[in-house]
MARLUM-306192 format. One record per atom (N, C-alpha, C, CB): chain; atom name; x, y, z. Coordinates in nm, 2 decimals, decimal comma. Glycine has a CB too. Layout:
A/CA/X/Y/Z
...
END
This chain:
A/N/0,08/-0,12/0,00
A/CA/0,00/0,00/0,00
A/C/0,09/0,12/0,00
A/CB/-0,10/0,00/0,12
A/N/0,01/0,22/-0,04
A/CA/0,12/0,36/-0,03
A/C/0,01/0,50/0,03
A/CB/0,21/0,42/-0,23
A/N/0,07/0,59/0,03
A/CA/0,01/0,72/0,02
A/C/0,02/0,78/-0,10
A/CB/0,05/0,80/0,12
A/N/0,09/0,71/-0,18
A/CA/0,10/0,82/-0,35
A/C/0,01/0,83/-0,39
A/CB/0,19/0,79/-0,47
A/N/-0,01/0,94/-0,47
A/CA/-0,15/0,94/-0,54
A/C/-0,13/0,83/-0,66
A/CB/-0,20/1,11/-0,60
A/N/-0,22/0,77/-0,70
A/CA/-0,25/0,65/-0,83
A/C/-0,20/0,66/-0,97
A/CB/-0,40/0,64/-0,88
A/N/-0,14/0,63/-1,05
A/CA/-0,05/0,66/-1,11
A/C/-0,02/0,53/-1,21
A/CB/0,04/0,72/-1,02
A/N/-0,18/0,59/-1,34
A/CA/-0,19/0,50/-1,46
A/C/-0,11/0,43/-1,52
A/CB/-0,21/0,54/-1,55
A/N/-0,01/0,54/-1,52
A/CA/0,10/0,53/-1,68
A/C/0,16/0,39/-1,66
A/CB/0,25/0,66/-1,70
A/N/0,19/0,36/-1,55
A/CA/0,23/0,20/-1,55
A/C/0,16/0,09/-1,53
A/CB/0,31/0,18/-1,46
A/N/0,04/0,12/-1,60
A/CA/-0,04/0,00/-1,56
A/C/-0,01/-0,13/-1,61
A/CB/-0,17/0,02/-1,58
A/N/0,05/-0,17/-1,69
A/CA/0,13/-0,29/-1,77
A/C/0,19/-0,37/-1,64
A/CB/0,27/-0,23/-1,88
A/N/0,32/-0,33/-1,63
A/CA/0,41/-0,37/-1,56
A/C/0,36/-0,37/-1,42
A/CB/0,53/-0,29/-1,58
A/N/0,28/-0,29/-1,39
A/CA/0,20/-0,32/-1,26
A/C/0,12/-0,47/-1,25
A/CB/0,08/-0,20/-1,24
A/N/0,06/-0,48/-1,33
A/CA/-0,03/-0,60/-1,39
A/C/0,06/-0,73/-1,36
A/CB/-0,06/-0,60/-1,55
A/N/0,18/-0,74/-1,49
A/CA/0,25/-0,80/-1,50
A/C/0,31/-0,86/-1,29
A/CB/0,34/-0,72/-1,62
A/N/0,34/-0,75/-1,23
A/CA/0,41/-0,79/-1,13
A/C/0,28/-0,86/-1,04
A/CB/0,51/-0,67/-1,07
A/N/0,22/-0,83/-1,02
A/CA/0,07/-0,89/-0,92
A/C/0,04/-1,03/-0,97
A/CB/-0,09/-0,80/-0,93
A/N/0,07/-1,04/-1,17
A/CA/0,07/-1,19/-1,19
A/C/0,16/-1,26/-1,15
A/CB/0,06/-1,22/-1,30
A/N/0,25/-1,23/-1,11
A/CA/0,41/-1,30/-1,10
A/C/0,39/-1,31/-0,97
A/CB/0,56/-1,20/-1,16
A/N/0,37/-1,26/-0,86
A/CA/0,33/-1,27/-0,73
A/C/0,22/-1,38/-0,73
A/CB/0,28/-1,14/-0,67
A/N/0,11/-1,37/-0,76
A/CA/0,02/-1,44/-0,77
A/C/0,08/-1,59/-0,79
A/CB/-0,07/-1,38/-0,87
A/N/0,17/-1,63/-0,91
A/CA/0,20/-1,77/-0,95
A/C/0,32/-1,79/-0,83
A/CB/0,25/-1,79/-1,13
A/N/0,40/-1,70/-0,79
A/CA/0,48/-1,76/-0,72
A/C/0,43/-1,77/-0,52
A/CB/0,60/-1,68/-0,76
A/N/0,34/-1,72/-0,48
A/CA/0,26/-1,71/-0,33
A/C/0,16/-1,76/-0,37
A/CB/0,22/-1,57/-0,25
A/N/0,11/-1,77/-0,48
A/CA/-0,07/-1,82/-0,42
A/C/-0,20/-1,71/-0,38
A/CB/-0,05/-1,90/-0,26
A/N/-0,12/-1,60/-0,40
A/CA/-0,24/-1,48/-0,30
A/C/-0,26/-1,38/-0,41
A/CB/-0,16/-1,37/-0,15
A/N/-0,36/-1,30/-0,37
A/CA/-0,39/-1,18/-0,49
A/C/-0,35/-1,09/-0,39
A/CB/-0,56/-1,15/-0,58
A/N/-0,30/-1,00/-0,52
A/CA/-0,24/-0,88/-0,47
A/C/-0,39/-0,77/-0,53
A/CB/-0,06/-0,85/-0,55
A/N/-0,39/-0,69/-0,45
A/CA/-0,49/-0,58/-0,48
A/C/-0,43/-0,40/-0,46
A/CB/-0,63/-0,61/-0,36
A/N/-0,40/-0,39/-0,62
A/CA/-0,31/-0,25/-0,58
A/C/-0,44/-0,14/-0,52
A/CB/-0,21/-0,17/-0,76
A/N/-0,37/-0,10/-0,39
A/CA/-0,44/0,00/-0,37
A/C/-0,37/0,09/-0,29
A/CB/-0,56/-0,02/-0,33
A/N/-0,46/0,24/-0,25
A/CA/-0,36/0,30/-0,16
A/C/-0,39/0,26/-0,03
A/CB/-0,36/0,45/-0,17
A/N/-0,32/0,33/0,04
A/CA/-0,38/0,30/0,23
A/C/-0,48/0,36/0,26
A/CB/-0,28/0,35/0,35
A/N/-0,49/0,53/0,20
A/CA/-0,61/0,57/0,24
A/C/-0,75/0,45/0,18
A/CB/-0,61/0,75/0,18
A/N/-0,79/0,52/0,11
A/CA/-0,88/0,39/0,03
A/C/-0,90/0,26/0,11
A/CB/-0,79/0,33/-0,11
A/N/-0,80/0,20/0,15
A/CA/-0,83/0,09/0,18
A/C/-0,89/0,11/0,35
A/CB/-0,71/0,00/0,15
A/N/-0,83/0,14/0,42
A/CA/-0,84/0,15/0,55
A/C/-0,98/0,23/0,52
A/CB/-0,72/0,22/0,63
A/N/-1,00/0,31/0,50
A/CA/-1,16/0,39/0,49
A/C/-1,24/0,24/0,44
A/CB/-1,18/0,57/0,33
A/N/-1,25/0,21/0,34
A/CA/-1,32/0,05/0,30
A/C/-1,32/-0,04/0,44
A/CB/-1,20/-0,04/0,15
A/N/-1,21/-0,09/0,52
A/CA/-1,22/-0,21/0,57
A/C/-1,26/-0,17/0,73
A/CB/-1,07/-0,28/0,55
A/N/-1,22/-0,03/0,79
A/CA/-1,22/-0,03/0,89
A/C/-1,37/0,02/0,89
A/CB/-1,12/0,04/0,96
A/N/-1,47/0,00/0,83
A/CA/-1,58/0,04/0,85
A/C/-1,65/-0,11/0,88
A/CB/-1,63/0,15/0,73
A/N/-1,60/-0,20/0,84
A/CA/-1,65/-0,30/0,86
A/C/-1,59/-0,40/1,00
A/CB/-1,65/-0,35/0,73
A/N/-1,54/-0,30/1,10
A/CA/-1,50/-0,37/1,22
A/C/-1,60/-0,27/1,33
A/CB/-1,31/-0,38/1,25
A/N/-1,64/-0,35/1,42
A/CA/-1,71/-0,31/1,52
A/C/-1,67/-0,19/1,62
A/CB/-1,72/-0,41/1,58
A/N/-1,53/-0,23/1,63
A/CA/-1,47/-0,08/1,70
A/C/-1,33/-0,12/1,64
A/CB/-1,47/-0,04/1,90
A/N/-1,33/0,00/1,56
A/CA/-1,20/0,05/1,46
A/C/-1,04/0,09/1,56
A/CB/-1,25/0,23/1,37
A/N/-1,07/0,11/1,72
A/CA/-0,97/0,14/1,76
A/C/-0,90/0,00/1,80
A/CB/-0,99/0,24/1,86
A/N/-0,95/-0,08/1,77
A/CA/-0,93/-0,24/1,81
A/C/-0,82/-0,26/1,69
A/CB/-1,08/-0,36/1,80
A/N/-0,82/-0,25/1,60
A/CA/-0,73/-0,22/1,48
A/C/-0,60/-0,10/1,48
A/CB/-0,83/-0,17/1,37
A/N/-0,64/-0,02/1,57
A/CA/-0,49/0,09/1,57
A/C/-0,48/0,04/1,65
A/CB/-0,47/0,26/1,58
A/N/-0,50/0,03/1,77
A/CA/-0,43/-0,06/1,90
A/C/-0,32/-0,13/1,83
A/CB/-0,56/-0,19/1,98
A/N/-0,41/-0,25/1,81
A/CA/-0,33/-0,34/1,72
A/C/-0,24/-0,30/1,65
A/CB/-0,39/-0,38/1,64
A/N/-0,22/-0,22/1,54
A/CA/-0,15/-0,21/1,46
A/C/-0,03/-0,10/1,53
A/CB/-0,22/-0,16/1,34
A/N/-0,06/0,02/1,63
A/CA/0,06/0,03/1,69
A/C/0,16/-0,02/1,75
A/CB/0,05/0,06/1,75
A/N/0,09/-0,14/1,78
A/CA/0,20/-0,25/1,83
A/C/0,29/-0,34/1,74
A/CB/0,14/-0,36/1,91
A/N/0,24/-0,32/1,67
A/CA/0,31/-0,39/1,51
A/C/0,40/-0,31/1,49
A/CB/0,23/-0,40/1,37
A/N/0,36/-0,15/1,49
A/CA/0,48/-0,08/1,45
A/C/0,59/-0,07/1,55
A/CB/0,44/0,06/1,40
A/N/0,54/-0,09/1,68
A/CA/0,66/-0,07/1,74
A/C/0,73/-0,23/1,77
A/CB/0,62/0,02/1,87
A/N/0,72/-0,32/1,72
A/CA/0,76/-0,44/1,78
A/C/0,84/-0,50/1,63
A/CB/0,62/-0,53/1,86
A/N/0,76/-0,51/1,52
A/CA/0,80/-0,53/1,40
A/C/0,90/-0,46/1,35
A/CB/0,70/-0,52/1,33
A/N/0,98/-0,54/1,35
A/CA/1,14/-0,50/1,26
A/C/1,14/-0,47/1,10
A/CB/1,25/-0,64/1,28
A/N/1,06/-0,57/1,07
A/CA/1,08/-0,51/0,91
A/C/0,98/-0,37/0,88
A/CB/1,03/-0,66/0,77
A/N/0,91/-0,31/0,94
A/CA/0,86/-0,19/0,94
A/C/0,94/-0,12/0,93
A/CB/0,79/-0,16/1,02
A/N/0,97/-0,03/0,82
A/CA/1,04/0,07/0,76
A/C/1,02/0,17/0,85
A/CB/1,01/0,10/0,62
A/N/1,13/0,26/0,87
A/CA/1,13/0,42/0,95
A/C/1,05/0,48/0,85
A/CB/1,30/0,53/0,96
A/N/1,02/0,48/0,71
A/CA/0,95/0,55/0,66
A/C/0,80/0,54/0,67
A/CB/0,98/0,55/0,57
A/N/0,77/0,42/0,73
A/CA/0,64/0,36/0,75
A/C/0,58/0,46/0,85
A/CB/0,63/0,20/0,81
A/N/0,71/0,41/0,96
A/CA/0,60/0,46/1,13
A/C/0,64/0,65/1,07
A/CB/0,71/0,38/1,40
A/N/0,68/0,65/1,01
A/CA/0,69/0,87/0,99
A/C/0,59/0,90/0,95
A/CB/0,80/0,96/0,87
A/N/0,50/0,76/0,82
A/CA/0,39/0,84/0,76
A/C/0,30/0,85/0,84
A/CB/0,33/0,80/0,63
A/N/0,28/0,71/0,93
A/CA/0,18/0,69/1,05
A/C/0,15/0,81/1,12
A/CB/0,23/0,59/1,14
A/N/0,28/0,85/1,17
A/CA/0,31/1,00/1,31
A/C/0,22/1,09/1,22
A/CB/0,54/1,09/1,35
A/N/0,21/1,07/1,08
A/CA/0,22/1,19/1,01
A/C/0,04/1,17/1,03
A/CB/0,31/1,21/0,84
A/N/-0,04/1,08/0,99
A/CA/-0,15/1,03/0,98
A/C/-0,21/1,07/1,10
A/CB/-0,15/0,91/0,94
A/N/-0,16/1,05/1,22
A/CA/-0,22/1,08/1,32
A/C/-0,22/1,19/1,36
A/CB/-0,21/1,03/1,39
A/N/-0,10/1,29/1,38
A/CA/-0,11/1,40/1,40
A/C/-0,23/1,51/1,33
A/CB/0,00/1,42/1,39
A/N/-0,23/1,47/1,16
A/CA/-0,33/1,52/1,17
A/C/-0,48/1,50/1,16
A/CB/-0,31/1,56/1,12
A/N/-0,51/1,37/1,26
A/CA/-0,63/1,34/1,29
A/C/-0,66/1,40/1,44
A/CB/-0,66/1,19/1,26
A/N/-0,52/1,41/1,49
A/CA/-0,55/1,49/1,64
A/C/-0,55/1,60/1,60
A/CB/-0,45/1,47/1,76
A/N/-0,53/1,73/1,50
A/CA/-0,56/1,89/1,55
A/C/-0,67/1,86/1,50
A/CB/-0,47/2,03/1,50
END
């Protein structure tokens, strides 16, 4: 997932790579952004803070979570708190 905005021009090679994932995992990939998605999924849990809970702890315990990850996060929340 990302925060970039969507970005046609590569839709080939985008394709191409989700097939290639697909034959080698077994799983579908679904390009989307984070915003998008999280608005879609967290509406369908009973209490959404059960999910950041959660997922804070992922960020702080989970090693392969990128510094750039938990920055956009800080960034996401801060401005849901002003």
């Amino acid at each position: 997932m990302t925060t970039a905005e969507e970005d046609l021009s590569d839709a080939g090679s985008i394709a191409k790579e989700v097939s290639r994932i697909s034959k080698i995992h077994g799983c579908q990939v679904i390009v989307n952004g984070i915003y998008p998605t999280l608005k879609y999924y967290l509406r369908l849990l009973h209490d959404p803070y059960d999910f950041i809970d959660n997922y804070v702890e992922s960020l702080k315990s989970d090693k392969t979570i990128k510094y750039e990850h938990k920055l956009k996060w800080n960034e996401i929340v801060s401005r849901q708190v002003s």
